[in-house]
N, C-alpha and C positions, 0 to 999 in steps of 0.2 A: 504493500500500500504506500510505505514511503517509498517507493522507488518511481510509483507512477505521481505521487503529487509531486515528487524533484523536477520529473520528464515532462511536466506541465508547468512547472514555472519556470524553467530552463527555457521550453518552445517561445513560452510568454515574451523570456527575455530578447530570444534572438528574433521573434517575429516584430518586434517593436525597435530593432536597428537593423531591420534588411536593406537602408542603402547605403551606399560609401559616403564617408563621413568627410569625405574630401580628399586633397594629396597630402600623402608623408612627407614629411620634412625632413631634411635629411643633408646635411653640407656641415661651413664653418658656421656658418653666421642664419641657422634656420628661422623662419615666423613662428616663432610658440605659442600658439593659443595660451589663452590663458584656461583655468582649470573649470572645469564644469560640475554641478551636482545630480546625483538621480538615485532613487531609490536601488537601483540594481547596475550592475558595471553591463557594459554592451559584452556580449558574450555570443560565441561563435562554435559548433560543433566540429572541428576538420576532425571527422571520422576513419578511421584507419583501411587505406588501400592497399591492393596488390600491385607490383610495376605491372603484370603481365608482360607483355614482348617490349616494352619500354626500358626505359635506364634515364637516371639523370642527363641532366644538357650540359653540356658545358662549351667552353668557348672552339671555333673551328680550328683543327690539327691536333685538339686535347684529346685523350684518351681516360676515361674512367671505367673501372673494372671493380667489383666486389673482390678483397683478398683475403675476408675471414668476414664468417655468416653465424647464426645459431647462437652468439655472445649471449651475458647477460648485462643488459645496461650498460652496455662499453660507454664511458662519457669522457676519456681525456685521454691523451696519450703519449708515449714518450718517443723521440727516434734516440737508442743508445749506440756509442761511438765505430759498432761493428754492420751499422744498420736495421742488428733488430729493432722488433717495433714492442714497447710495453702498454699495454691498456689497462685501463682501471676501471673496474664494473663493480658498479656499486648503485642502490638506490635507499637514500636515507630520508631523514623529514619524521614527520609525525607529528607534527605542531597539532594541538588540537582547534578546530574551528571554534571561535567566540560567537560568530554573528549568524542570523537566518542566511545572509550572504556568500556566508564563509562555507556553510553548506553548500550549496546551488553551486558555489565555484571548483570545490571538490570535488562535487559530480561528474562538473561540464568538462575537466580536467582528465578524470580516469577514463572519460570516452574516449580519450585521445589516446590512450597509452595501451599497450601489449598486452597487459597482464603478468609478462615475465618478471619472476623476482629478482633483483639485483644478485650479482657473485658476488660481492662481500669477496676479491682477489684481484689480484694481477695476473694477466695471460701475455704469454710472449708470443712473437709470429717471427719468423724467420723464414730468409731466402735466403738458402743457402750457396745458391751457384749464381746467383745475379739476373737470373731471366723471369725475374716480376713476378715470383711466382712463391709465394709464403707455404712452400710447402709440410713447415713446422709448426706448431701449435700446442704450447705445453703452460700448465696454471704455475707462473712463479711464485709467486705468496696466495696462498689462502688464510680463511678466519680473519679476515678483516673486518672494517664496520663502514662500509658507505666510503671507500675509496674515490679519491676524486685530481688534486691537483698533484703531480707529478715532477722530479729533478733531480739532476745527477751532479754531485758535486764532488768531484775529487775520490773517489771510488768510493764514495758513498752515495744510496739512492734514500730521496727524500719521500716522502708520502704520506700525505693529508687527506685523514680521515674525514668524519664526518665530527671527533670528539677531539684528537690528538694527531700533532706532526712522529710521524715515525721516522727510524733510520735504518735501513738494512746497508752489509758492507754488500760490495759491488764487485765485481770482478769482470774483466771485458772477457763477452763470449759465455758468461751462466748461463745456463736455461733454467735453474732454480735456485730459490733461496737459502744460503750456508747456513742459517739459522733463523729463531724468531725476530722480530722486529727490536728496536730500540727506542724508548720514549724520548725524544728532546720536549717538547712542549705541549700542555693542554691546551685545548680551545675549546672555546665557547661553545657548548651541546644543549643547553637544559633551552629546553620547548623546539628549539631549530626551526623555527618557520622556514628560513633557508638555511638548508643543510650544508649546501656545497663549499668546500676551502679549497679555492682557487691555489695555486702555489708557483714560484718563480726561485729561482737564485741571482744573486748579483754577478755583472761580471767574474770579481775575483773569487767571488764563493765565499765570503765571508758571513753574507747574513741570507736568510730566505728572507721572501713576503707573502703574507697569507691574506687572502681576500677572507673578510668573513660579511655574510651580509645583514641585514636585520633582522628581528624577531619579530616583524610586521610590515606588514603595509606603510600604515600612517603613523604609528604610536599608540593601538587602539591596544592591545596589552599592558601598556603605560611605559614611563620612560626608564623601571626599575630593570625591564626586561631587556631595557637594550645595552646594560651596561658595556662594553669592551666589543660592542656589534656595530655593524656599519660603517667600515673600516679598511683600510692594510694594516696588518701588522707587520712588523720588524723584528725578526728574530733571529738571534747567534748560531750561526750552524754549531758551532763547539759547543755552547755551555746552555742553548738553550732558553738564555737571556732573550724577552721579550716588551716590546713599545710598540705606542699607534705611530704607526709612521706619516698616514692621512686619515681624514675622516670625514663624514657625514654620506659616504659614499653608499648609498641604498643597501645594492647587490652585486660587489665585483666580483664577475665570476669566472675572470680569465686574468693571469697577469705577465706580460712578458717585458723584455729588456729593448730596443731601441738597438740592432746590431753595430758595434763601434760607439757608443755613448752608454754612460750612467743614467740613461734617462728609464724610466718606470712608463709602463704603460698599462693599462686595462679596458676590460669592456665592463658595463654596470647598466645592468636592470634596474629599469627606475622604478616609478609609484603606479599603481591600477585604480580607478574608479574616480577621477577627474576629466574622463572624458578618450575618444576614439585617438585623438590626435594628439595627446599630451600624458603626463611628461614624456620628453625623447627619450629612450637608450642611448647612450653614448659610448661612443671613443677617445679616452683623453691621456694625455700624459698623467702623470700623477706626483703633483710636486710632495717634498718633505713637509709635515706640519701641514700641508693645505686641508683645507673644509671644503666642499663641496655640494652643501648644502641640505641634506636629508638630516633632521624631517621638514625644518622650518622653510624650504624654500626646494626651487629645481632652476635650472637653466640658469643659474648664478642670482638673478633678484628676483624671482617670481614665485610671490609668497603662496603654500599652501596652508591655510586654516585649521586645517584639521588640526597640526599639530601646536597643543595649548599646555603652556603658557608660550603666547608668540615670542618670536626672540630677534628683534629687529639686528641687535649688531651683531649676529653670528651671519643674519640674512646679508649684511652688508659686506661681511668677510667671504661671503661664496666666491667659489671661482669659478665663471664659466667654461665647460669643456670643450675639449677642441674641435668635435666632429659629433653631430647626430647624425644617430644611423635610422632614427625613423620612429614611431611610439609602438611599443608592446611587440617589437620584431625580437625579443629575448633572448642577446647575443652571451653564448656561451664559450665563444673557444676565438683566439685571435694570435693571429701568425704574421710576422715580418715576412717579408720577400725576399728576395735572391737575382741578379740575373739570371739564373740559371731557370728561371720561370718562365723564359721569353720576355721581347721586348716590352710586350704591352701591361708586362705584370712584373717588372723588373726590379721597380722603385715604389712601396705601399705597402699593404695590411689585408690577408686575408682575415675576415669575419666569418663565423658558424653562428646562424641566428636562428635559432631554438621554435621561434614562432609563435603566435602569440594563440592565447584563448579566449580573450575578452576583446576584439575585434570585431565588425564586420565590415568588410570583407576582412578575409585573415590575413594580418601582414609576416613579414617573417619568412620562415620553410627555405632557406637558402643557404649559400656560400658568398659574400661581397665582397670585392675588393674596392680598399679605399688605397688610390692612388696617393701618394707621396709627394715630394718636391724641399728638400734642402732639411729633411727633417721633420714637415710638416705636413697634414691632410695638406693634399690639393687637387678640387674637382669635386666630379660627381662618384658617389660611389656607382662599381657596375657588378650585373652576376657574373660571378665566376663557377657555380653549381646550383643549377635551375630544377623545376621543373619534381620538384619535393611533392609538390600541389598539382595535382591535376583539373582536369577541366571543370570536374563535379564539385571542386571546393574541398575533395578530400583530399587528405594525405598518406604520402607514400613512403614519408622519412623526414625525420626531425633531426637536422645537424646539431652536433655538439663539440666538441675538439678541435680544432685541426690545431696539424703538424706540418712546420715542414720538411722534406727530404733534399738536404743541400745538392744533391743529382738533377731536382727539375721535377720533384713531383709532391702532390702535397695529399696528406691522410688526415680523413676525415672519419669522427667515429659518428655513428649515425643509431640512435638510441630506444626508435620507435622498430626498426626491421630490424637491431642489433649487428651490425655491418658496420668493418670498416673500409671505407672509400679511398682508392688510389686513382689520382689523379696526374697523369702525364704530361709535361710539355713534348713538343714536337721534339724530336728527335730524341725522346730517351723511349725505351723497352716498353710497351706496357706488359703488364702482366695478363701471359699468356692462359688460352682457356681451361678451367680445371673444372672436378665435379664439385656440386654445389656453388659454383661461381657464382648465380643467381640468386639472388636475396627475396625471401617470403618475409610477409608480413607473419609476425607470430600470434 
């Protein structure tokens, strides 16, 4: 019975925003609506597809091939220095819903998803003779807990949980792990609205940074629950030692380095239920000590209400980000380029955007490249892995990760068909046909 009154105010919701809410924003310098109210967020069904005789799109001369199928919740991944590939499947969360809302969006959410339980491990894939073709496949660590952000520092591999940064030692060429884990630092688990800990190392390897995101939306759990949330943290690869390195950051859920700079960067899920077109997701650098805004404000001054007591001078210290990637496109995985990408991807930022469920139409279900220039976003972002969405509105695959392969090819874990995606520039191997190459929806 509750399942058909959810399915009845679910229909409610999306039949009362079946048309486009206008264009996504998306550059340096985007038009931000400002924030809207309404009883329910716009919310959108993309129901899970089969490809049948289809395959993602990607750009002309690219080649994309399934290289590992049947995962569970692969969502990040690692290339280690002999070219294997490490994945981390894991699905955590469990925040409990506060609101009638909070329901409804829960529901509208598990339509979208598999059913498959997270591996709680790491899986390796390996090619072993170079012809694109992983014909290896063995679980490096099990008994994890919601594995996610991923790094290799000095023969040691890092890995962020859903509760605590692990350390296993490394060796070039394992296919499993010498022993159990090593704690360097806890993080923040109690309620986990968002579960996921992004993770990075610095150039020298001296400290990681751990995306954590908040324990809400708006602050509707109150502001006790967000203590040390919403954030990068800074932590000592040695001793463990841990600081907010930025904050007011929603949901960074990806964080890499800037190739040849000190610079930080991420991707961050903003706020839901202000409206179809607002707040952006973004791409930004991530300076030390910066706020960015969440909860009291987004897009650097543009106050959201909800969050009370307002806080005018923290709203004045926001920093605007460098690059919206468009509202509720839910960018989870972000990769530096290479020339080795081809010319036309040579200099930018592949993006993995997760896609949104509170849309309609649905934005999101992609791979984007935001072009570069001296350092900095320039341009339009464009697709670089299409075609997630098919013509019915459903979907066929939710990117999450990408990696790149300094050769010319970039991997994508993909978390709704549990597939990871190899993606070729012209003149490198793709990997050649094998069985199960083909990804089913599970």
């Amino acid at each position: 019975m509750r399942s058909i009154l959810l399915l009845g105010i679910a229909a409610l919701a999306v039949a009362a925003c079946d048309s486009d809410p206008g264009p996504l924003r998306r550059g340096t310098n985007p038009d931000v609506p400002l924030p809207q109210s309404g009883l329910l967020p716009d919310m959108t069904i993309p129901r899970p597809a089969n490809w049948g005789a289809d395959s993602p799109v990607v750009p002309p001369g690219y080649t994309i091939q399934a290289i590992a199928t049947g995962l569970m919740f692969p969502r990040q991944t690692l290339l280690l220095p002999n070219g294997d590939i490490l994945v981390a499947e894991g699905a955590g969360g469990g925040a409990p819903p506060l609101r009638p809302k909070d329901f409804i969006a829960s529901f509208i959410k598990a339509l979208g998803r598999s059913g498959v339980p997270g591996g709680n491990r790491l899986t390796l894939l390996r090619d072993a003779d170079g012809d694109g073709t992983y014909e290896t496949r063995v679980v490096f660590a099990a008994n994890l807990n919601a594995p996610y952000g991923l790094a290799l520092v000095d023969g040691n591999l890092y890995v962020a949980n859903q509760d605590a940064l692990l350390r296993l030692a490394y060796v070039d060429g394992q296919t499993q792990a010498s022993g159990p884990p090593e704690l360097v630092s806890r993080l923040p688990s109690a309620i986990n609205h968002h579960w996921t800990k992004a993770l990075t190392a610095s150039p020298d390897g001296r400290f990681l940074y751990v995306g954590i995101g908040s324990n809400s939306n708006a602050t509707e759990r109150g502001m006790p629950a967000e203590e040390n949330r919403a954030m990068v943290w800074q932590i000592d690869a040695q001793t463990g030692a841990s600081r907010p390195y930025a904050t007011g950051l929603r949901n960074p859920t990806a964080l890499t380095f800037r190739p040849g700079s000190n610079e930080l960067w991420a991707v961050v899920n903003e706020r839901d239920e202000i409206g179809p077109n607002t707040a952006p997701d973004y791409l930004t650098s991530v300076r030390e000590g910066g706020f960015y805004g969440w909860p009291f404000s987004f897009w650097g001054q543009i106050v959201d209400r909800r969050a009370q007591p307002e806080n005018p001078e923290r709203v004045a210290a926001s920093i605007v980000p460098d690059y919206s990637l468009g509202s509720h496109v839910a960018p989870l995985g972000v990769a530096f380029s290479t020339p080795a990408m081809g010319p036309a991807f040579a200099e930018g930022v592949f993006v993995g955007e997760h896609g949104s469920w509170n849309r309609t139409p649905p934005s999101g279900y992609r791979v984007v490249f935001v072009p570069f220039r001296d350092g900095r976003p320039a341009g339009e972002a464009v697709d670089f892995v299409s075609g997630f969405l098919n013509s019915d509105g459903n979907t066929r695959g939710r990117p999450v990760g990408v990696t790149l392969d300094p050769r010319g090819a970039l991997i994508i874990a993909d978390d709704l068909t549990h597939t990871i995606w190899r993606v070729t520039a012209p003149g490198l191997r793709p990997a050649t046909a094998a069985a199960g190459a083909t990804p089913a929806t599970q």
